[in-house]
N, CA, C and O atoms as a Tripos MOL2 file, in Angstrom:
@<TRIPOS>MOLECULE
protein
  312   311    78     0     0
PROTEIN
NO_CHARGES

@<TRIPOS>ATOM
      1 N          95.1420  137.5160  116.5320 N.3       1 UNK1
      2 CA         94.4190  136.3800  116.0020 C.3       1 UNK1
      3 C          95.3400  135.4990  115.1510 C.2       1 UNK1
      4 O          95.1340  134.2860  115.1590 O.2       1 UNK1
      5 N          96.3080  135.9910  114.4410 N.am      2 UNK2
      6 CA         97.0210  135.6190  113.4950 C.3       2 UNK2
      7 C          98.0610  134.9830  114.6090 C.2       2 UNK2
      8 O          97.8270  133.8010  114.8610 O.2       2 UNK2
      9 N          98.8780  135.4190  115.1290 N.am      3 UNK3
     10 CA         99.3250  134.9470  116.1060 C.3       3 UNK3
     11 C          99.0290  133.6380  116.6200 C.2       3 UNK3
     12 O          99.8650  132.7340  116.5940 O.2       3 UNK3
     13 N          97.5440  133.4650  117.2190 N.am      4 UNK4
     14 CA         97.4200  132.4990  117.7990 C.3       4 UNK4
     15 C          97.4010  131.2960  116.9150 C.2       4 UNK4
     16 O          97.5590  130.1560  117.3530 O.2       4 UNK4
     17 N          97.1690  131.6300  115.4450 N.am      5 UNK5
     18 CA         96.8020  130.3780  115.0140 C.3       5 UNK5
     19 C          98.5130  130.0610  114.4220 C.2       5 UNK5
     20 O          98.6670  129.0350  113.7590 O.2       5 UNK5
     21 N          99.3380  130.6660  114.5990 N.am      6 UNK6
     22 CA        100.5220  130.3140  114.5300 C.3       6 UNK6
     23 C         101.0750  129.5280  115.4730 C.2       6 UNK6
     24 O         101.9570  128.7190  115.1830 O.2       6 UNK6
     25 N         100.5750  129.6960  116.8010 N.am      7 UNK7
     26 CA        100.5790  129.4540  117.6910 C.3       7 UNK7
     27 C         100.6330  127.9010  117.4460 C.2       7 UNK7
     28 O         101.6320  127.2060  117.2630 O.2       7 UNK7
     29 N          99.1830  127.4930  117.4920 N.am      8 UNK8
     30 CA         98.8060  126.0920  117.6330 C.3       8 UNK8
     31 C          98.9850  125.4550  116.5900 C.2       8 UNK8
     32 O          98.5240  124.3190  116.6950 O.2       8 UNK8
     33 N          99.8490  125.8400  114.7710 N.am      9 UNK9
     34 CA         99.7130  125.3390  113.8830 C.3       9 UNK9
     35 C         101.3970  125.0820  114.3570 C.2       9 UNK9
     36 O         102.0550  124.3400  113.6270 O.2       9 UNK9
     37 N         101.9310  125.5700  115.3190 N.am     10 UNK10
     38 CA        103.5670  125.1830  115.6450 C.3      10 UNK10
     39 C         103.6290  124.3230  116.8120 C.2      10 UNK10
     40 O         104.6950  123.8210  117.1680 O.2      10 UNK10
     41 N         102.5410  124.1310  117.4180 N.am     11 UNK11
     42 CA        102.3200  123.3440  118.6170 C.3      11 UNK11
     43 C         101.6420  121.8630  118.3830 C.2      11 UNK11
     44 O         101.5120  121.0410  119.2900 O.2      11 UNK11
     45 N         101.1910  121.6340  116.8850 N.am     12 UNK12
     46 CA        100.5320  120.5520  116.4280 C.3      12 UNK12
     47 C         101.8870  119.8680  115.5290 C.2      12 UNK12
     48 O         102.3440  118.7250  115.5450 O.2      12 UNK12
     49 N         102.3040  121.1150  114.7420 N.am     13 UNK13
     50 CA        103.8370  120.6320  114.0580 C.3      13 UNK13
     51 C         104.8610  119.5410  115.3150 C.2      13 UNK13
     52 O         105.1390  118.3480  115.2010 O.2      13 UNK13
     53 N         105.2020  120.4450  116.3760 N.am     14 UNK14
     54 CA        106.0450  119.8840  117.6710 C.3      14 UNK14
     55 C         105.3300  118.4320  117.6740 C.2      14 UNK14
     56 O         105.8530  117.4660  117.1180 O.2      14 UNK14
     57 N         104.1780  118.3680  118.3010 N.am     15 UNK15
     58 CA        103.6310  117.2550  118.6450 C.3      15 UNK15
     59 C         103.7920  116.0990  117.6640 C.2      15 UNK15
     60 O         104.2190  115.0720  118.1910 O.2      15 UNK15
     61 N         103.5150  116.0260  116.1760 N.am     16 UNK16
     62 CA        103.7390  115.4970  115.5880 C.3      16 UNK16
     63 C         105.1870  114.6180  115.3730 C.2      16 UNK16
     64 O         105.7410  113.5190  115.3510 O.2      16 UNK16
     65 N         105.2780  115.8830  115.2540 N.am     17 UNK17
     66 CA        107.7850  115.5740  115.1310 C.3      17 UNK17
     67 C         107.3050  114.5680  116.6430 C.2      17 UNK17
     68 O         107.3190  113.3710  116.9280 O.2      17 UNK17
     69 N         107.1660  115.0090  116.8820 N.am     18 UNK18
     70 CA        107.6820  114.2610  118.8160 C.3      18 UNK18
     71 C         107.0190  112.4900  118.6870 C.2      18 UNK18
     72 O         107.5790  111.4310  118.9710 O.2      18 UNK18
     73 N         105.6630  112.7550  118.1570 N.am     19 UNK19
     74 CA        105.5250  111.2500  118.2470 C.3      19 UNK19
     75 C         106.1390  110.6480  116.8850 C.2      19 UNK19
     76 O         106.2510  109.4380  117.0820 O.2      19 UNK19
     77 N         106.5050  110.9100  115.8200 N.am     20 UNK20
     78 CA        107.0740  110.4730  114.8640 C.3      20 UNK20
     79 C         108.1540  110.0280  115.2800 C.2      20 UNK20
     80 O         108.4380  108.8320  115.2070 O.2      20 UNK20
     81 N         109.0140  111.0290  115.8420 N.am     21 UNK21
     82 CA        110.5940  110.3340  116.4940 C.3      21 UNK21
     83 C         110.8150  109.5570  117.5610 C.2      21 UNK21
     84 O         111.8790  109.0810  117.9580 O.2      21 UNK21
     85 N         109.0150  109.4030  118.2850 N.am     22 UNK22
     86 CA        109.3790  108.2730  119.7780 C.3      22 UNK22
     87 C         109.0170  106.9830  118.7900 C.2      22 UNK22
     88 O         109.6030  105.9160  118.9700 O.2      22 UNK22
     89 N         108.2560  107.0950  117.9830 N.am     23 UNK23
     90 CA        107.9990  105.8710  117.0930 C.3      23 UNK23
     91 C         108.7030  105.0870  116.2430 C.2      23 UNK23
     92 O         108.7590  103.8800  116.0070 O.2      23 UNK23
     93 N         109.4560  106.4970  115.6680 N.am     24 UNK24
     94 CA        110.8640  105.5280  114.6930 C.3      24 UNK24
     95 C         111.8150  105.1460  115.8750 C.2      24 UNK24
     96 O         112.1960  103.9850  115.7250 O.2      24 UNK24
     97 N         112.1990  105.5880  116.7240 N.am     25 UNK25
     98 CA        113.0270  105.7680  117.2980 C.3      25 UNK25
     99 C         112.7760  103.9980  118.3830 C.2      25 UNK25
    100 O         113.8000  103.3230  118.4900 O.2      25 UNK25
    101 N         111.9150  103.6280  118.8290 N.am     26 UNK26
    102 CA        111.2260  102.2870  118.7960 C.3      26 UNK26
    103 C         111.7670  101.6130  117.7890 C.2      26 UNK26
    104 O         112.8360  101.0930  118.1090 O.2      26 UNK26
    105 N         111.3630  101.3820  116.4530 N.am     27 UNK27
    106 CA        111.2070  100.5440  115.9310 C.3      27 UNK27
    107 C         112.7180  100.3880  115.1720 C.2      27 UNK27
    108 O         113.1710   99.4170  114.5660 O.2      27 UNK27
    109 N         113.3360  101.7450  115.4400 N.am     28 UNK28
    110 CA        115.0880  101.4550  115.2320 C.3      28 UNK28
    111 C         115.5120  100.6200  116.4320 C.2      28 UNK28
    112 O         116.2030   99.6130  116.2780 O.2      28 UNK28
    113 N         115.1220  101.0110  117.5600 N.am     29 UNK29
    114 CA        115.5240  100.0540  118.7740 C.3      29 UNK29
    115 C         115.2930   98.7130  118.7900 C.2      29 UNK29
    116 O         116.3160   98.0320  118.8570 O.2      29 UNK29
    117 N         114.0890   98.0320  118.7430 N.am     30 UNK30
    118 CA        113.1580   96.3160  118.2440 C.3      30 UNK30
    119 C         114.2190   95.7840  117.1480 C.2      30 UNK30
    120 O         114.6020   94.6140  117.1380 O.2      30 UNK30
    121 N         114.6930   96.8460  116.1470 N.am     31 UNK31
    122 CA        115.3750   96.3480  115.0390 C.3      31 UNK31
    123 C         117.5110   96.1670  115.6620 C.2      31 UNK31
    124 O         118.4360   95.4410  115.2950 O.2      31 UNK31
    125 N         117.3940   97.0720  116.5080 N.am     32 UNK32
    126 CA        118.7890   96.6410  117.0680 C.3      32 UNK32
    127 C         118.9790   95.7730  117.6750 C.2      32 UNK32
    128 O         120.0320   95.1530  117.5320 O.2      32 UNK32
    129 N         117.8460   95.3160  118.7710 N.am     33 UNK33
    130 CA        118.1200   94.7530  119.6950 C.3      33 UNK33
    131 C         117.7650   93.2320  119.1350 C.2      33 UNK33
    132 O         118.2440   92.4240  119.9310 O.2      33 UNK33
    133 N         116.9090   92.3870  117.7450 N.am     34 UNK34
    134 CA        116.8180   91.9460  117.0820 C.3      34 UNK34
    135 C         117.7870   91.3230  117.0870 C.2      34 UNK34
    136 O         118.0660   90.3080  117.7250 O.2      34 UNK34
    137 N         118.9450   92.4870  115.6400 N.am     35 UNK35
    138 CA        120.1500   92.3000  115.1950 C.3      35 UNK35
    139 C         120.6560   91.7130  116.5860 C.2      35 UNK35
    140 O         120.6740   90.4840  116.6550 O.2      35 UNK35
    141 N         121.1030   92.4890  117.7900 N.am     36 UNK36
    142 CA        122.0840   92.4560  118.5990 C.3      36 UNK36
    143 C         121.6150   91.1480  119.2340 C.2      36 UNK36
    144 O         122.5300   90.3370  119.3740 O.2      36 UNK36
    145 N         120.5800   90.8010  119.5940 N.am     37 UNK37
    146 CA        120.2260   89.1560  120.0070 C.3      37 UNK37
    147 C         119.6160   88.0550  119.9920 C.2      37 UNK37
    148 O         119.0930   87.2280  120.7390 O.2      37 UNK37
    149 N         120.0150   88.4690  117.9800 N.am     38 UNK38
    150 CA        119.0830   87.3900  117.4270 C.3      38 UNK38
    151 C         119.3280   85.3920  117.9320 C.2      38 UNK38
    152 O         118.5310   84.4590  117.8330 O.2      38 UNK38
    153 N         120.8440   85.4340  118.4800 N.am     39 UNK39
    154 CA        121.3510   83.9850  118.3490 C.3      39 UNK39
    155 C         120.7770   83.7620  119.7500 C.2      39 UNK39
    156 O         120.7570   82.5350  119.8450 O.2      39 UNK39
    157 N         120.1790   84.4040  121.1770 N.am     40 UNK40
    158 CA        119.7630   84.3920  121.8920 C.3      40 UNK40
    159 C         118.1530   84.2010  121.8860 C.2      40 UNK40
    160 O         117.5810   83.6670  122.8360 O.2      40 UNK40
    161 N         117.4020   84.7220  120.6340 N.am     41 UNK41
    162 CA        116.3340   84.8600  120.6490 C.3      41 UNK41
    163 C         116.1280   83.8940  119.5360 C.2      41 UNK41
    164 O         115.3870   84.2010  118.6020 O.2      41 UNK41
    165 N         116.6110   82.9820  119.5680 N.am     42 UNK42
    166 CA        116.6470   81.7250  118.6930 C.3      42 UNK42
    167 C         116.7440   82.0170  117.0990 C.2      42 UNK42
    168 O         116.4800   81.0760  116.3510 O.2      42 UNK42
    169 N         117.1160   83.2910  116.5260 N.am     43 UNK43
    170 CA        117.2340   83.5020  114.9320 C.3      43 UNK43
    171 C         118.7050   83.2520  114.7710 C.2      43 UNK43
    172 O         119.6170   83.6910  115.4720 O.2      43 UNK43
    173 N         118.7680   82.5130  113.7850 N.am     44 UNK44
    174 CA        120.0120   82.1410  112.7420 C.3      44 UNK44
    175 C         120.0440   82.8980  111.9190 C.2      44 UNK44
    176 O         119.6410   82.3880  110.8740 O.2      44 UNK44
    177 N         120.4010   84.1920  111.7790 N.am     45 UNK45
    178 CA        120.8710   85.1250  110.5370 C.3      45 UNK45
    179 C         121.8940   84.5660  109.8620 C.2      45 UNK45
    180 O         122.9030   84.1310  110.4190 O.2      45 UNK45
    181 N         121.6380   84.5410  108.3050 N.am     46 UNK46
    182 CA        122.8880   84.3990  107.8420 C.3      46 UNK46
    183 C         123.3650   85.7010  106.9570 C.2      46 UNK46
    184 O         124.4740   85.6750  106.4230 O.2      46 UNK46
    185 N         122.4450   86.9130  106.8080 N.am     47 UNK47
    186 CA        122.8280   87.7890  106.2730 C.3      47 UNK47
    187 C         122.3840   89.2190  107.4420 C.2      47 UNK47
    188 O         121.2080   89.5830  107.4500 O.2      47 UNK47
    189 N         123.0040   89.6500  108.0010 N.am     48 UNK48
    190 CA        124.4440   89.9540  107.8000 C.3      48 UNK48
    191 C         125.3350   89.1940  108.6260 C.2      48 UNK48
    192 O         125.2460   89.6270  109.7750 O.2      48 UNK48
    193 N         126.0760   88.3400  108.5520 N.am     49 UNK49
    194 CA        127.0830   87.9800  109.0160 C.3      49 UNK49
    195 C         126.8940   88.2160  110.9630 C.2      49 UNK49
    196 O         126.1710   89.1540  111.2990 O.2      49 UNK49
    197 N         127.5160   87.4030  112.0420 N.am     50 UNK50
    198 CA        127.4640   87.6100  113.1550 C.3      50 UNK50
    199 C         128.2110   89.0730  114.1180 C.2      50 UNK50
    200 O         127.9030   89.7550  115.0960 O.2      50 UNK50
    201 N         129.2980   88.9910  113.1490 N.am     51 UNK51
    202 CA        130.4550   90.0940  113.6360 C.3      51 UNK51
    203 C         129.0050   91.8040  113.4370 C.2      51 UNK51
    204 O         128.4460   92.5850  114.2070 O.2      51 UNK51
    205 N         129.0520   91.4790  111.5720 N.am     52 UNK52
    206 CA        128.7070   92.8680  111.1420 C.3      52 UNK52
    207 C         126.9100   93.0920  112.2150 C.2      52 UNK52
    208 O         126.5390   94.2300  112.5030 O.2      52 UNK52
    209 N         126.2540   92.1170  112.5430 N.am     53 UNK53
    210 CA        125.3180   92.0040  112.5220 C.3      53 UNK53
    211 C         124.6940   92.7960  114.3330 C.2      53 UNK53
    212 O         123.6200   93.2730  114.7010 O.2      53 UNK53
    213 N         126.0950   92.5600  115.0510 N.am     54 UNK54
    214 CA        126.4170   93.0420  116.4060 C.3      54 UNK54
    215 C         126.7340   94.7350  116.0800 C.2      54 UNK54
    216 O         126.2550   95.6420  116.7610 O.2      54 UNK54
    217 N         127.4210   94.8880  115.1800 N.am     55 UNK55
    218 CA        127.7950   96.5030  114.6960 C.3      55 UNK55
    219 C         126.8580   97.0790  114.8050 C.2      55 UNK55
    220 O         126.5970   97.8470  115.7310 O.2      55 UNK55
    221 N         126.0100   96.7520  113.6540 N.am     56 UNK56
    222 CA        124.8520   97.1310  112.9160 C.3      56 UNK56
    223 C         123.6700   97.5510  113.7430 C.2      56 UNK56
    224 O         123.0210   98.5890  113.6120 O.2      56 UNK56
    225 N         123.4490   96.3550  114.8220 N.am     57 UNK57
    226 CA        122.6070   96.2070  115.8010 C.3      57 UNK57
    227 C         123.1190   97.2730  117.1200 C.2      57 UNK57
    228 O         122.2280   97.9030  117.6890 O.2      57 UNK57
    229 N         124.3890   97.4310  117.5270 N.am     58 UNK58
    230 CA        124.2930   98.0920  118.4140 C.3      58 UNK58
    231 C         124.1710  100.1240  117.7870 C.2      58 UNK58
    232 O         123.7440  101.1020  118.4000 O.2      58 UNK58
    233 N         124.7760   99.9990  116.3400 N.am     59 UNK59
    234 CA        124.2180  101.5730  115.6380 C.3      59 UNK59
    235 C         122.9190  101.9680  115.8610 C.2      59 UNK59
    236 O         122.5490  103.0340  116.3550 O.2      59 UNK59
    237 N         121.8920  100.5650  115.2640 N.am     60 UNK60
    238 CA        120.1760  101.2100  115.3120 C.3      60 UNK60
    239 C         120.3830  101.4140  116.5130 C.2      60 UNK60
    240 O         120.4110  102.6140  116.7840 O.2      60 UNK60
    241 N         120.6070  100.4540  117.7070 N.am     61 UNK61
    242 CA        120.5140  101.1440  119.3170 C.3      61 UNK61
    243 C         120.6120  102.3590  119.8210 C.2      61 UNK61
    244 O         119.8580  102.8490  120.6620 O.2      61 UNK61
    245 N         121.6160  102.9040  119.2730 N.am     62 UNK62
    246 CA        122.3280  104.2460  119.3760 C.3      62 UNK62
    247 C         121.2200  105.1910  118.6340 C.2      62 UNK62
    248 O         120.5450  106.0780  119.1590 O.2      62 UNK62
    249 N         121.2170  104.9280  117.7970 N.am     63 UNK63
    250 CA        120.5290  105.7300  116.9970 C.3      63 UNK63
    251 C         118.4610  106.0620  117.1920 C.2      63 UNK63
    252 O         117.5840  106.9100  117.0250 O.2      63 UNK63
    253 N         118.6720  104.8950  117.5720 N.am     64 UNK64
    254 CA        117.1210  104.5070  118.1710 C.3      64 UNK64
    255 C         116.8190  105.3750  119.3750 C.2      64 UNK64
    256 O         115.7940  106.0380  119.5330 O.2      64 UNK64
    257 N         117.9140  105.2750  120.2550 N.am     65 UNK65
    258 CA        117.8260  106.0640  121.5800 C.3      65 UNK65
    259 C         118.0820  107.3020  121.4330 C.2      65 UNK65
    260 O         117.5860  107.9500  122.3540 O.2      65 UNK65
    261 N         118.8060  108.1210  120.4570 N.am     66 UNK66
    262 CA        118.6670  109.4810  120.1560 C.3      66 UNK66
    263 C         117.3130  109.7830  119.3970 C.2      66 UNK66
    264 O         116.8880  110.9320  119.5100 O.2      66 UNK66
    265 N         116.7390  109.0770  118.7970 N.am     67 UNK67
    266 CA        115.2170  109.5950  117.8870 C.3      67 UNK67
    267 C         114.4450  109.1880  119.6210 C.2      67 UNK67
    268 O         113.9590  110.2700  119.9490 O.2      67 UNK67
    269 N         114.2170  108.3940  120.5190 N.am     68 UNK68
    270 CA        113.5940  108.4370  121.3420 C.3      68 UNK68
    271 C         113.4610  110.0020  122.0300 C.2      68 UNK68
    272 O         112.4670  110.7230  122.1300 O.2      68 UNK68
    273 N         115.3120  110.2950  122.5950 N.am     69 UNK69
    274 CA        115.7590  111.0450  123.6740 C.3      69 UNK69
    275 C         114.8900  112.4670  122.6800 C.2      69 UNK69
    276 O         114.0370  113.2200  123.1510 O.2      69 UNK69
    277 N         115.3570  112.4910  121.4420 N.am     70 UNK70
    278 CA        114.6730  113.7980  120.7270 C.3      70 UNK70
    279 C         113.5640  113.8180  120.9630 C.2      70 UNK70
    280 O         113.3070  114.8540  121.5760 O.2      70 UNK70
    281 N         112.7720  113.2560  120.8200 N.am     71 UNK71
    282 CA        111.0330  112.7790  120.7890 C.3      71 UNK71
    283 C         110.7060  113.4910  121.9610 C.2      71 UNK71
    284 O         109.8590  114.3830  121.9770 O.2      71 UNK71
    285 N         111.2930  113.1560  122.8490 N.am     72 UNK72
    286 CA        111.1290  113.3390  124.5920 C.3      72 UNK72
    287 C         111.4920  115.2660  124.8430 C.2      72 UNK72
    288 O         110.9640  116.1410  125.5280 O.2      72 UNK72
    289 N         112.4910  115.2310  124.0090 N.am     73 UNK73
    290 CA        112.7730  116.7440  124.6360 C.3      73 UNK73
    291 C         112.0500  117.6530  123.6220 C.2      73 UNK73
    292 O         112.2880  118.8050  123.9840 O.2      73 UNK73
    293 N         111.3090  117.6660  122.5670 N.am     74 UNK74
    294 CA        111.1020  118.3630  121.8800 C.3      74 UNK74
    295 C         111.3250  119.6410  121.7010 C.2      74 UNK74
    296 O         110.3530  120.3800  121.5420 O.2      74 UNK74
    297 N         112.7060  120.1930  121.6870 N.am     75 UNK75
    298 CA        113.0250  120.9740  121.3080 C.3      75 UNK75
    299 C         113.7410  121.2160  119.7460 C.2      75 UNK75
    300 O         114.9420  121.2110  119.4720 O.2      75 UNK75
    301 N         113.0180  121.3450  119.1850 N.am     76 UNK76
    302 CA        113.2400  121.5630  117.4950 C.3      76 UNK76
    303 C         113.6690  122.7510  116.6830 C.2      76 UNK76
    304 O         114.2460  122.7870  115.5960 O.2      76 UNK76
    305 N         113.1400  123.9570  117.6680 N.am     77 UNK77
    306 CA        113.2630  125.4060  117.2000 C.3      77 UNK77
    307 C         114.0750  125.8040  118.3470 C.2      77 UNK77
    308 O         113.8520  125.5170  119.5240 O.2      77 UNK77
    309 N         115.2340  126.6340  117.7850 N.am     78 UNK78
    310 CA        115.9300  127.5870  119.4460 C.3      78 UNK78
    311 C         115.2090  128.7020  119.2740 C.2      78 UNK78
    312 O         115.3010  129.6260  120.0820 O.2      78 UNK78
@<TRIPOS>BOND
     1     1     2 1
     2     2     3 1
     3     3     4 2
     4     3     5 am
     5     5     6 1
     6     6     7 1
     7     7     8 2
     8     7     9 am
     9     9    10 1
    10    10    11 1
    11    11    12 2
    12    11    13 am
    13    13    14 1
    14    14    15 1
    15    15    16 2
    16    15    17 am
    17    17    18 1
    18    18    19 1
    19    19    20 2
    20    19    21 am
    21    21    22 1
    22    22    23 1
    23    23    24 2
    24    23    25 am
    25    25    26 1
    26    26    27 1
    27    27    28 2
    28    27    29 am
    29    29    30 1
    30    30    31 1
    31    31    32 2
    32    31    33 am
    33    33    34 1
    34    34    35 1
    35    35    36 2
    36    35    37 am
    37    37    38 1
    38    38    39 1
    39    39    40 2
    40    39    41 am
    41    41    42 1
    42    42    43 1
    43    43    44 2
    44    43    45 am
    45    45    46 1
    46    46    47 1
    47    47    48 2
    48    47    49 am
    49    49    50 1
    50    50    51 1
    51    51    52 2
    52    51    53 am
    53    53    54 1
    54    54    55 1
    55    55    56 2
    56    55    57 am
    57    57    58 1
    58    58    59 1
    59    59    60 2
    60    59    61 am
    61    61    62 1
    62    62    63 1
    63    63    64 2
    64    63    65 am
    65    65    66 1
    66    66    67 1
    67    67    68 2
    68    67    69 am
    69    69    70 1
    70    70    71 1
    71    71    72 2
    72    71    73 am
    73    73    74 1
    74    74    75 1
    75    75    76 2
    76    75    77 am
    77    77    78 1
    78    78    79 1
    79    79    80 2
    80    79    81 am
    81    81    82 1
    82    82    83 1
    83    83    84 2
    84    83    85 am
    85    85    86 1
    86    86    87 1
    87    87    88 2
    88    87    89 am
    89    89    90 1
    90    90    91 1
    91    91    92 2
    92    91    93 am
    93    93    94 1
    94    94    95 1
    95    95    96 2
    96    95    97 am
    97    97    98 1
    98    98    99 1
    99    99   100 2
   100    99   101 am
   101   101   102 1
   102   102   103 1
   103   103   104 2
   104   103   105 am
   105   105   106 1
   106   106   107 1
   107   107   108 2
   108   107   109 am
   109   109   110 1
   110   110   111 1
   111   111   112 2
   112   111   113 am
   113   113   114 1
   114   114   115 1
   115   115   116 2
   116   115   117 am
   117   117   118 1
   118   118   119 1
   119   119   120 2
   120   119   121 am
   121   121   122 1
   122   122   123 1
   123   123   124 2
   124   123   125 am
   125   125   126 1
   126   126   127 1
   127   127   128 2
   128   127   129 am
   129   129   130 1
   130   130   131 1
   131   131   132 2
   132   131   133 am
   133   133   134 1
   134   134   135 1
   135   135   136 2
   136   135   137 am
   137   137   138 1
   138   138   139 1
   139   139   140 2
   140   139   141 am
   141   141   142 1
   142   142   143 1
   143   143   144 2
   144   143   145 am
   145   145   146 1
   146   146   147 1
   147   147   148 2
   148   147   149 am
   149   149   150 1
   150   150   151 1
   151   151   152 2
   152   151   153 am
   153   153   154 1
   154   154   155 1
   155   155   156 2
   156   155   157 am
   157   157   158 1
   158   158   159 1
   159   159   160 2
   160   159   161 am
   161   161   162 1
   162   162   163 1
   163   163   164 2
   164   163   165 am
   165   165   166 1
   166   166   167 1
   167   167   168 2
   168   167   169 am
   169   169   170 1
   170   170   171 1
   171   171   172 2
   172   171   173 am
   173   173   174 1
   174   174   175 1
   175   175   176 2
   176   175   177 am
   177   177   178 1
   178   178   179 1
   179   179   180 2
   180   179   181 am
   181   181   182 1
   182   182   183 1
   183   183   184 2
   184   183   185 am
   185   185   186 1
   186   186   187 1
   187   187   188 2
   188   187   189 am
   189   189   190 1
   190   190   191 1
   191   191   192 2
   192   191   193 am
   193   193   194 1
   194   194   195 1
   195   195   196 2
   196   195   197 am
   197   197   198 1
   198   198   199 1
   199   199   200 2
   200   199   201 am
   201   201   202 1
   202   202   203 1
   203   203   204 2
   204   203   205 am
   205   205   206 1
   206   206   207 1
   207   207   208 2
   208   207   209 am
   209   209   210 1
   210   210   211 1
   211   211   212 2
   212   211   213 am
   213   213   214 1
   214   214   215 1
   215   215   216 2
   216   215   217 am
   217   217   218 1
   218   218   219 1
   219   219   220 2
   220   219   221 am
   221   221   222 1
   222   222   223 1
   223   223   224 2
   224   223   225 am
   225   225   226 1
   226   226   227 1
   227   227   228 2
   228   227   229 am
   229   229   230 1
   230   230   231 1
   231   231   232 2
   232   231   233 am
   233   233   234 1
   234   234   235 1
   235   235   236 2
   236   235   237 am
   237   237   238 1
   238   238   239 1
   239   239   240 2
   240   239   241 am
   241   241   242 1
   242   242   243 1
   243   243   244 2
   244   243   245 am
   245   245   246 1
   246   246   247 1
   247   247   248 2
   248   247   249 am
   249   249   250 1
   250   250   251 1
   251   251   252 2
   252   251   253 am
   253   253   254 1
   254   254   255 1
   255   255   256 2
   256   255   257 am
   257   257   258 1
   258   258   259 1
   259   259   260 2
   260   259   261 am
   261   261   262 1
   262   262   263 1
   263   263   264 2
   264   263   265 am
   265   265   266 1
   266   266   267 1
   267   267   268 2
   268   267   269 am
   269   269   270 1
   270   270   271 1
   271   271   272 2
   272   271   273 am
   273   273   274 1
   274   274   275 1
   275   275   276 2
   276   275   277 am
   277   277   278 1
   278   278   279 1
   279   279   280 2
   280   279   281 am
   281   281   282 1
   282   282   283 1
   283   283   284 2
   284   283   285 am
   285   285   286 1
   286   286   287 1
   287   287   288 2
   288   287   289 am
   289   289   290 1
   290   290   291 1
   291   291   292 2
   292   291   293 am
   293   293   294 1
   294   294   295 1
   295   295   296 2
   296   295   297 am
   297   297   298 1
   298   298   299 1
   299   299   300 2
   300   299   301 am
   301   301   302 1
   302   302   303 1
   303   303   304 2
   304   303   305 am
   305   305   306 1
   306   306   307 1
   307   307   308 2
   308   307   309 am
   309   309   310 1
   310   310   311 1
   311   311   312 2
@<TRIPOS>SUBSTRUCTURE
     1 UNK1         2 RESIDUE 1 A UNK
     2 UNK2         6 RESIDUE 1 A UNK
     3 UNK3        10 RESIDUE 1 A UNK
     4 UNK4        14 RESIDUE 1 A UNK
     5 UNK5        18 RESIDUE 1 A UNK
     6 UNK6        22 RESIDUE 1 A UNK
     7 UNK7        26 RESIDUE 1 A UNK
     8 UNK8        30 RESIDUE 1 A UNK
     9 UNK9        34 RESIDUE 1 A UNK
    10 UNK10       38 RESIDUE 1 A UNK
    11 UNK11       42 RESIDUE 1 A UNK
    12 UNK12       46 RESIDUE 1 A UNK
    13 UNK13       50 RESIDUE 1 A UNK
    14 UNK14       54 RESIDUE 1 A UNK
    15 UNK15       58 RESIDUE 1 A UNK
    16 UNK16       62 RESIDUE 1 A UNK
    17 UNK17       66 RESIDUE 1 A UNK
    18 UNK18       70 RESIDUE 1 A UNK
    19 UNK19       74 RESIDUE 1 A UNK
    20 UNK20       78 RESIDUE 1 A UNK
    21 UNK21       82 RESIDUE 1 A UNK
    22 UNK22       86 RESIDUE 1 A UNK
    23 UNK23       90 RESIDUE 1 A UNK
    24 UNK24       94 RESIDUE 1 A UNK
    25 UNK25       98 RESIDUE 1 A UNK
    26 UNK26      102 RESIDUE 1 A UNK
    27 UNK27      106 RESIDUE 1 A UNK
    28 UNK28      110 RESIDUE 1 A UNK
    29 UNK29      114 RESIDUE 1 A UNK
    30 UNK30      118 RESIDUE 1 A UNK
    31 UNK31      122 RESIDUE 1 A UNK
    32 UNK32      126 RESIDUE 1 A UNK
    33 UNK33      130 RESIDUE 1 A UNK
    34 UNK34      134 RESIDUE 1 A UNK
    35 UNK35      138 RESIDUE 1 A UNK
    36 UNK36      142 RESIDUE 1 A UNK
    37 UNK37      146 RESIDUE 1 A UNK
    38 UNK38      150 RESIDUE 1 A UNK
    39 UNK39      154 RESIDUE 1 A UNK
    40 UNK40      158 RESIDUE 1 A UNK
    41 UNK41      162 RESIDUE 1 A UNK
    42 UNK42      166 RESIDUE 1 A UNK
    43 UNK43      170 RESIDUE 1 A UNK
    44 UNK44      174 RESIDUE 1 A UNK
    45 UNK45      178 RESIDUE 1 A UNK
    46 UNK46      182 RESIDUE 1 A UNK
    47 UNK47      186 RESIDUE 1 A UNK
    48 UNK48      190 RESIDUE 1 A UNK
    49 UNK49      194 RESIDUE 1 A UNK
    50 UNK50      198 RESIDUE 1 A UNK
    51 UNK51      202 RESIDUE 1 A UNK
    52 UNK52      206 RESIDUE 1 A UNK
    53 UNK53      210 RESIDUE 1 A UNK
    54 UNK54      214 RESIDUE 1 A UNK
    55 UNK55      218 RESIDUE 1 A UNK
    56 UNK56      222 RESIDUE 1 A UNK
    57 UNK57      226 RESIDUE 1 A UNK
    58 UNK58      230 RESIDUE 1 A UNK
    59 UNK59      234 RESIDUE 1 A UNK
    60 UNK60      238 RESIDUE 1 A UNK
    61 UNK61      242 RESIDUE 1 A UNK
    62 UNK62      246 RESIDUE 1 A UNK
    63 UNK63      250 RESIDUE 1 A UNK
    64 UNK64      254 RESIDUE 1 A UNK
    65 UNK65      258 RESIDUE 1 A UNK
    66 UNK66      262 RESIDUE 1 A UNK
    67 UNK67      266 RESIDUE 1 A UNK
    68 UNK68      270 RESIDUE 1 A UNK
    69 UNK69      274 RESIDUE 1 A UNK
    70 UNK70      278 RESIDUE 1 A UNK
    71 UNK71      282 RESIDUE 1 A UNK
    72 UNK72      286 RESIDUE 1 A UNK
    73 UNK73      290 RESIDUE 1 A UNK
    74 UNK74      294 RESIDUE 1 A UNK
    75 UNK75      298 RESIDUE 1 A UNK
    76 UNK76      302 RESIDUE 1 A UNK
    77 UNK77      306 RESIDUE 1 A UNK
    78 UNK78      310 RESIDUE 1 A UNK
């Protein structure tokens, strides 16, 4: 009995983590791809700078797509 409710109190934990990290993991992406084409998508940034602003933008990318790719594989515990 004890068991099971370990069970589903680690299977609600997973689920959670999983949509938390497809969600940040989104809204790090919207925020890179932003940065990365704002002068295309008609925004004039002047802070941060154009150079840093391509950096910056292609990191959340990176970073966005690993909180996605995690989200997706949910593997959290070995």
């Amino acid at each position: 009995m004890a068991q099971d409710f370990d069970d589903k109190k680690m299977k609600a934990y997973i689920t959670r983590r999983s949509i938390m990290d497809i969600g940040m993991g989104l809204i790090y992406a919207a925020i890179g791809c932003i940065l990365g084409f704002s002068q295309q998508l008609g925004y004039n940034l002047e802070f941060p700078a154009p150079p840093f602003s391509y950096i910056f933008g292609g990191l959340c990318l990176l970073y966005g797509g690993f909180r996605i790719y995690r989200g997706i594989r949910k593997n959290y515990y070995h």
